[in-house]
C-alpha positions, 0 to 999 in steps of 0.5 A: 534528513534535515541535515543535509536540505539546504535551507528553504529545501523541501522534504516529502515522503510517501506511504501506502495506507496499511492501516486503512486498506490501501495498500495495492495488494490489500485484496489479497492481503484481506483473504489471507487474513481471513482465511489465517494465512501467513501474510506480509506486515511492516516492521512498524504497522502505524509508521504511515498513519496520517497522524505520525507522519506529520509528527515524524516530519514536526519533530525533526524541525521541519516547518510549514508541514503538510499531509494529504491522501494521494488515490490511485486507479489502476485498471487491469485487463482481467483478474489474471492480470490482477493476480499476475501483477499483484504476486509477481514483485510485490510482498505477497509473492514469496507467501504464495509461491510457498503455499500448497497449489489448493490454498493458492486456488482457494486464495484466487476465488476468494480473492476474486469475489472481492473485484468484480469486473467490468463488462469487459472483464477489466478489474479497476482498482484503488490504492491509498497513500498518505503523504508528508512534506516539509520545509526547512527554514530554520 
């Protein structure tokens, strides 16, 4: 990357915090970790630490070199929005597309009883991800 900024040229990257439970679809990760279900990993599960970012962005020569947590909400309509949202296009998907319709109704309560909703039946939830930007001034 550095290559190819010009000089005084900013690079910055994301990614969600897998290691601390910020990945979006980390409550249903969560229960398919307890209940020893198949579920999605990283090719490298300490890549978007805090710590290895800033040293993957320090070693390529980058300069003046920041990180900081980014936290979002999202709010749903209701836990079938939730569900709906958080299997359809995201790594999850495929996993529970392939699991027995019991195990997928198992997941959804378990998974349920994790987000509790709102009075109006809206399930607020949070992500987290760490981010890196750099300059390049040499």
């Amino acid at each position: 990357m550095v290559r190819v900024v010009c000089h005084g040229g900013m690079i910055a990257a994301y990614a969600w915090d897998m290691l601390g439970g910020g990945f979006p679809s980390e409550p249903i990760q969560a229960e398919m970790r307890t209940l020893r279900l198949a579920h999605p990993r990283p090719p490298r599960f300490d890549a978007p630490r805090m710590e290895a970012l800033r040293d993957l962005w320090t070693d390529a020569g980058l300069d003046a070199v920041e990180t900081r947590d980014i936290t979002v909400q999202r709010t749903f309509a209701d836990f079938d929005d939730f569900w709906t949202t958080s299997v359809v296009g995201s790594s999850v998907g495929p996993i529970v597309a392939a699991m027995p319709s019991g195990d997928v109704e198992r997941l959804k309560t378990r998974v349920r009883t994790r987000l509790p909703a709102d009075a109006a039946g809206r399930i607020t939830y949070s992500a987290r991800a760490n981010a890196v930007k750099g300059c390049v001034l040499k």
